[in-house]
N, C-alpha and C positions, 0 to 999 in steps of 0.2 A: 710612488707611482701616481701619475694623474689619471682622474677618471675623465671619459670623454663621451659625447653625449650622442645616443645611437638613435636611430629610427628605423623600428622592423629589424632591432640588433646588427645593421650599417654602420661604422662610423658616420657622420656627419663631417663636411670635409669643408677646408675656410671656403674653397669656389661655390662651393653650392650657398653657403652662407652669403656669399657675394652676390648669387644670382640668385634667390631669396630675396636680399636688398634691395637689388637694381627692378626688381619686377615690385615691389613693393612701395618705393617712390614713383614708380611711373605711376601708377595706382591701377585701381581693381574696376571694371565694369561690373557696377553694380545688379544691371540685366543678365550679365552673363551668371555672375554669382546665385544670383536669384533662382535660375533656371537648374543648377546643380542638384536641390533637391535636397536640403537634408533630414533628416529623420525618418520617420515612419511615414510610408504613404498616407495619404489622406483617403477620408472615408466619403467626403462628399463636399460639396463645393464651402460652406462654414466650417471651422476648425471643429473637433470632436475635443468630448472631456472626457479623463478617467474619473472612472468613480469605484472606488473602495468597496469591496463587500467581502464580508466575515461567511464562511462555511463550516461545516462542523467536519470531520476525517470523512462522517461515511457520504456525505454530498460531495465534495473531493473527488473518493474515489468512483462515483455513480457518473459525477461528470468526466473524469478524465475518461469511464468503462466506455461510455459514448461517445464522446468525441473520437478516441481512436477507432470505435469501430465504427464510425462514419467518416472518418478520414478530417477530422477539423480541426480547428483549436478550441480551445475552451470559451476564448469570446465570440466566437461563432455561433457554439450552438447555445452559449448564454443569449447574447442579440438574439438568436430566432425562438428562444425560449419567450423571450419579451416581447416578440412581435405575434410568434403567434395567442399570447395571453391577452393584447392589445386589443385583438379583431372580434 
C-alpha cells in the first residue's frame, strides 16, 4: 500500500501539485509575502529578544497565581515587573 502525502489530513491531489507549480514559476511578490506577517506580533518598531530566566517551583507558582488573576501572561506581568523596578 502506498503512503500519500496529506495536509490537514487532505489527500494532496497531482492538480493542486500542478497549481502549486504553476504559481510557483510565475513567482511570488515579495511585498505581498512580506506583508503576511509571520510569527508572533512584534512588540515595537525594532525586533524584541528572548531572554532565558531560571525560577525556582514556588516563583512559578507566585507568578503563574498573578498573572491568572490579573488576566496576563507571564511575560506581561514579568515586563511590567521590570519596568516598574526601572522607575
Amino acid at each position: 500500500m502506498i503512503s500519500r502525502e496529506t495536509i490537514n489530513g487532505s489527500p494532496v491531489t497531482e492538480e493542486q501539485i500542478a497549481a502549486w507549480s504553476a504559481e510557483a514559476e510565475a513567482g511570488y511578490d515579495a511585498e505581498v509575502l512580506k506583508k503576511r506577517g509571520r510569527g508572533r506580533p512584534g512588540r515595537g518598531a525594532a525586533p524584541s529578544q528572548v531572554v532565558a530566566l531560571r525560577l525556582t517551583l514556588d516563583e512559578i507558582a507566585a507568578l503563574d497565581a498573578r498573572a491568572e488573576r490579573e488576566g496576563k501572561t507571564r511575560s506581561e506581568v514579568i515586563r511590567e515587573a521590570l519596568s516598574a523596578a526601572a522607575v
